[in-house]
C-alpha positions as CSV (number, residue, x, y, z in Angstrom):
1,X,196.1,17.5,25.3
2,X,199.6,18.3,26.3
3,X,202.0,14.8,26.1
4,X,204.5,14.2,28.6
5,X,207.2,12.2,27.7
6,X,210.1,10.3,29.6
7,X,213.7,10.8,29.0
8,X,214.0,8.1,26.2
9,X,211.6,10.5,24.4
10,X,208.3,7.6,24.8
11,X,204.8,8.7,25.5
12,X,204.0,8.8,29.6
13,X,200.8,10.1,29.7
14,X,198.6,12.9,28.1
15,X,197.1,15.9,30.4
16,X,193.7,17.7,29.1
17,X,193.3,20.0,31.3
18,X,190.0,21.4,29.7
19,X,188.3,17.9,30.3
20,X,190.2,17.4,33.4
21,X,191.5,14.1,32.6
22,X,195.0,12.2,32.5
23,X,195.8,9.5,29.9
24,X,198.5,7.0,31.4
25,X,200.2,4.0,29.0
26,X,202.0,1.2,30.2
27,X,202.7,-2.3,28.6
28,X,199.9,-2.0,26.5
29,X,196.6,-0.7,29.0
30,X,195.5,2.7,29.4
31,X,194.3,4.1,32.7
32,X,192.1,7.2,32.5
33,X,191.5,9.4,35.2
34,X,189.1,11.9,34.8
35,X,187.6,14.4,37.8
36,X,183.6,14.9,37.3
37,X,182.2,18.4,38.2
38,X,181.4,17.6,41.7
39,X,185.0,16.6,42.7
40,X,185.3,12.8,42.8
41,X,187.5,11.3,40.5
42,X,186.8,8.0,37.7
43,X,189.4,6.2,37.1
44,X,188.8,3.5,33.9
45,X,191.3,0.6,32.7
46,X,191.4,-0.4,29.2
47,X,193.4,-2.8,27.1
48,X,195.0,-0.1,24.1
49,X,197.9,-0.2,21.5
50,X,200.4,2.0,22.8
51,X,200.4,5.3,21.4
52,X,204.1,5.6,22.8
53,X,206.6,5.9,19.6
């Protein structure tokens, strides 16, 4: 998974683009997007500890 961070150096979101799937962090929930093999796309909301540091 590739991490892209901001400009303060914190964790925006993580990329897998084997898995197809983007990993976004913000005040404490994740949002997961993931594209399944026949094109749509799953998007999921969870409550998560921030992996920013």
């Amino acid at each position: 998974m590739h991490e892209i961070r901001n400009s303060d150096g914190r964790l925006v979101c993580r990329i897998d683009e084997i898995a197809r799937v983007i990993e976004i962090y913000s005040k404490g929930c994740l949002t997961r997007i993931q594209w399944t093999p026949d094109g749509k796309l799953h998007i999921s909301h969870a409550r998560s500890k921030s992996l920013a540091a």
